[in-house]
C-alpha positions in Angstrom: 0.0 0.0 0.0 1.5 3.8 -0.8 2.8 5.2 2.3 0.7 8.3 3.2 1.8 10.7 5.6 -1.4 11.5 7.8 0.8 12.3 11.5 -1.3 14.5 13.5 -5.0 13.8 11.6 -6.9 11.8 13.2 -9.6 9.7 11.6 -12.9 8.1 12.4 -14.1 4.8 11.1 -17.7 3.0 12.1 -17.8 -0.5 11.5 -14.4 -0.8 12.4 -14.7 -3.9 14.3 -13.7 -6.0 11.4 -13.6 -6.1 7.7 -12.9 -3.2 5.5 -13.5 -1.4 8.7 -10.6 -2.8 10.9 -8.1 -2.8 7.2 -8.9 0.7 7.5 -8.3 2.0 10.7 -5.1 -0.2 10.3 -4.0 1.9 7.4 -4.9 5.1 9.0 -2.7 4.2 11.6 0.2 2.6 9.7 -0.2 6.1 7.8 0.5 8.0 11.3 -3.1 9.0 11.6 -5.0 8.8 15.3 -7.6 6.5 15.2 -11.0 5.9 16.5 -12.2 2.8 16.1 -16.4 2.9 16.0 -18.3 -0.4 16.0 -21.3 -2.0 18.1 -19.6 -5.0 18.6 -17.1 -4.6 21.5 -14.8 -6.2 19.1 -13.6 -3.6 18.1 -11.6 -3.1 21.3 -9.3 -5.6 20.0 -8.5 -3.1 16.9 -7.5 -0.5 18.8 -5.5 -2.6 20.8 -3.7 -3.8 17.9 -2.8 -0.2 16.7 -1.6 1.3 20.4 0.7 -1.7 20.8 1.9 -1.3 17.2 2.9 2.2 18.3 0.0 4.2 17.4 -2.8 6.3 18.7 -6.1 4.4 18.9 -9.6 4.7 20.8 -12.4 2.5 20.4 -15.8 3.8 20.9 -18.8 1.7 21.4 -22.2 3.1 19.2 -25.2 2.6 17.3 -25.3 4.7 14.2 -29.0 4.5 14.3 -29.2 6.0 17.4 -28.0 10.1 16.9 -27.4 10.6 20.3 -24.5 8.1 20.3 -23.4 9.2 16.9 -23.3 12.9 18.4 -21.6 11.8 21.1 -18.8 9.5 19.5 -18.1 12.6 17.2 -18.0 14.6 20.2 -15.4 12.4 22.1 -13.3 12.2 18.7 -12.6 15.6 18.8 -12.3 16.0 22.9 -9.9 13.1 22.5 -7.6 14.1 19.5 -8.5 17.8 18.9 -10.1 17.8 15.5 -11.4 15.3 13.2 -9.8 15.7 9.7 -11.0 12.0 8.0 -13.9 10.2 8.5 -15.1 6.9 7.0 -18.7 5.6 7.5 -18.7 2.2 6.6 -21.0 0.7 9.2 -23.5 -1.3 7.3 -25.4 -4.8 6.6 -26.3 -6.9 4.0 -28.3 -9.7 4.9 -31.0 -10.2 2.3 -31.2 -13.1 0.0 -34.7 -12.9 -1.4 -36.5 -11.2 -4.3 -38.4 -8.8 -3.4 -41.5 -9.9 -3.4 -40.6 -12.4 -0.6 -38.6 -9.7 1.1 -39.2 -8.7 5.1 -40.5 -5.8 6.4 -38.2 -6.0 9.2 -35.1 -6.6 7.7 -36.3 -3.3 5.1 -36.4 -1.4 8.5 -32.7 -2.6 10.1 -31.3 -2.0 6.5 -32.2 1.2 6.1 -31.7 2.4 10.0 -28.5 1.0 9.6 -27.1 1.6 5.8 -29.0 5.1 5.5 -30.1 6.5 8.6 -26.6 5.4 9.9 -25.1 7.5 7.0 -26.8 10.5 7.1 -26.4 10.7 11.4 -22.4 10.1 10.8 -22.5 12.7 8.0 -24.5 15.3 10.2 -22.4 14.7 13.0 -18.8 15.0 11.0 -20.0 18.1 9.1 -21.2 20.2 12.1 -17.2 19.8 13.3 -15.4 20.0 9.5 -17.5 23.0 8.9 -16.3 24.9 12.1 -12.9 23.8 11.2 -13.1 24.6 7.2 -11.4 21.5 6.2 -12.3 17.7 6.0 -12.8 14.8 4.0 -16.0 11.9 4.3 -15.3 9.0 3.3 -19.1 6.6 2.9 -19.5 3.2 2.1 -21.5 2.6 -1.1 -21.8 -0.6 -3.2 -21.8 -1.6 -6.8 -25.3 -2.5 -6.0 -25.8 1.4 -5.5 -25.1 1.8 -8.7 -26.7 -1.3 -10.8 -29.4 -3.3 -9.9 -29.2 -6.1 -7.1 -31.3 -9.5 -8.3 -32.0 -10.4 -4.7 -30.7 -7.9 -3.0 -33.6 -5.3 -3.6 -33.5 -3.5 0.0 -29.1 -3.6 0.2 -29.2 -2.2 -3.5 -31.8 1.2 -2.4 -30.0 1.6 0.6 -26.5 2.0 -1.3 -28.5 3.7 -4.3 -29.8 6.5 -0.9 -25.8 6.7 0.5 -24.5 7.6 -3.3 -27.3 10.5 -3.3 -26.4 11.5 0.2 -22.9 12.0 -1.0 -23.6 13.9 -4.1 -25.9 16.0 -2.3 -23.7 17.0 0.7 -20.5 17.3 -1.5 -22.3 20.1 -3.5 -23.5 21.7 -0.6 -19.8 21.7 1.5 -17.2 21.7 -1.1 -16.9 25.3 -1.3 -15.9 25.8 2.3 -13.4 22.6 2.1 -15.3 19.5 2.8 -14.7 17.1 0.4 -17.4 14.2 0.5 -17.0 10.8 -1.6 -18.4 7.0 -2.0 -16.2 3.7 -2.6 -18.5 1.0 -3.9 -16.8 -2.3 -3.8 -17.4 -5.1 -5.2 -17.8 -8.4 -3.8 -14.8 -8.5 -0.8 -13.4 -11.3 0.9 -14.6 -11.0 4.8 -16.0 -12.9 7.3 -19.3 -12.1 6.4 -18.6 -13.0 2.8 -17.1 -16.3 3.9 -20.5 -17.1 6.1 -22.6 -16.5 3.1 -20.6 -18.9 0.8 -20.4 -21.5 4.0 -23.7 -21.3 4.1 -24.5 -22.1 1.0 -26.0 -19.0 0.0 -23.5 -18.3 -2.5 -21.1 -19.9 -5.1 -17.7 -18.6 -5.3 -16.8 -19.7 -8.7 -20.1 -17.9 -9.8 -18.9 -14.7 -8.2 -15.6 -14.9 -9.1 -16.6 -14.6 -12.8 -18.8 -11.8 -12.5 -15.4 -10.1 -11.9 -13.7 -10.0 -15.4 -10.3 -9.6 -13.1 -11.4 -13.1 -12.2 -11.2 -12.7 -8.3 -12.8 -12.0 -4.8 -11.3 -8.4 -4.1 -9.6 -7.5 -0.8 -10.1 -5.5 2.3 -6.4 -4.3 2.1 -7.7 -2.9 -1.6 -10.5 -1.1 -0.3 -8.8 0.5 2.6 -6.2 1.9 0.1 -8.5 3.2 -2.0 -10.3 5.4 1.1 -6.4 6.5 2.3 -5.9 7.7 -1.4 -9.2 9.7 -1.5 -8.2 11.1 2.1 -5.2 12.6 0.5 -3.9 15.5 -1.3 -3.5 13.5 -4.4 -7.7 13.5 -5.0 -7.6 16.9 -3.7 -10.1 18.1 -6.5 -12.0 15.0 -6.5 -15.6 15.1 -4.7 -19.3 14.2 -5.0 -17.7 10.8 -6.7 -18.5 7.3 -6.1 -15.7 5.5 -7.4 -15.9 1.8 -7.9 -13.2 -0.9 -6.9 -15.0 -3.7 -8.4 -12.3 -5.6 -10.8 -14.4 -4.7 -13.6 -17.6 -5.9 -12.2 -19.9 -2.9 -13.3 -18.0 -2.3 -16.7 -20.0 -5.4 -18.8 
């Protein structure tokens, strides 16, 4: 991965626990960066952990991104804690549908969007209330390449990422003038735990998704997490209001 130099930033990353998340908050602190490491699952302790004993700055911080008082407050301790908040990455979400849509649950429409939208737009609220006072800042949200194509069983996951991309758009035009820069990365499929569950459990072939790749493989959390430290830096310094797809090819046939 390039070596960025992000000493004295500090960055924020929900659903850090694990996953792209916990590749992330790695990288930011590999990159110098403090951390703070956002997840329900107390998990997440164990990341932070990691990057203090590696020699870096690390906090974890226990919340619900549907609930806005926690999200207010974990951006609140962020900045009482490190002084600032310069790079945030909201990549809390869930993708646990398998159905077509007409078989689809109301409940699980409810979690997914609490969690993939809601979630998003409390983070976002939160981290631009702080960048704004401080004129600077980068967002970082977790899209999909189901948020831009459709998602055969994946109706609900596919709206929800379609809702983050517009969220983006919308608050990039809104804050680039005062120096917020606001993106989306929309993966494709990625190898994590939750990936290997769905193929254990038979809910998915991975010779079928491999070759809806035309790079013919699973992508990488490592490959994500660069990605988000590249738009973080200087060198996409007039990039915003993009989603950009790491998706070895996936949504270019």
């Amino acid at each position: 991965m390039t070596k960025y130099d992000f000493a004295g930033r500090t960055a924020l990353i929900t659903g850090a626990a694990g996953g792209i998340g916990s590749a992330t908050a790695l990288a930011f602190a590999h990159a110098g960066a403090n951390v703070v490491v956002a997840d329900i699952a107390d998990s997440g302790a164990a990341v932070a952990a990691d990057i203090n004993a590696g020699g870096g700055r690390a906090v974890f911080i226990r919340c619900d991104v549907t609930r806005t008082a926690e999200v207010q407050a974990l951006v609140e301790q962020t900045v009482q804690t490190f002084g600032a908040l310069d790079f945030a990455f909201n990549n809390a979400g869930i993708e646990e549908e398998h159905a077509r849509l007409g078989d689809s649950d109301e409940a699980l429409f409810d979690r997914m969007m609490a969690i993939n939208v809601k979630g998003v737009w409390a983070c976002m609220r939160a981290e631009i209330q702080v960048m704004q006072a401080q004129k600077r800042g980068v967002i970082i949200n977790t899209a999909s390449v189901a948020g831009l194509v459709g998602a055969p069983k994946h109706a609900i996951y596919g709206a929800s990422k379609h809702a983050v991309i517009g969220l983006t758009k919308s608050a990039a035009a809104e804050y680039g003038r005062i120096g917020i820069r606001i993106n989306a990365v929309c993966p494709g499929v990625i190898r994590t735990a939750m990936y290997e569950r769905v193929v254990a459990q038979g809910l998915a072939d991975e010779q079928g998704i491999r070759r809806l790749h035309p790079i013919g493989r699973i992508g990488e959390v490592g490959e994500i997490a660069g990605a988000v430290l590249w738009m973080c830096s200087t060198e996409a310094g007039f990039m915003t209001g993009h989603a950009m797809t790491v998706d070895g090819g996936m949504t270019a046939v």
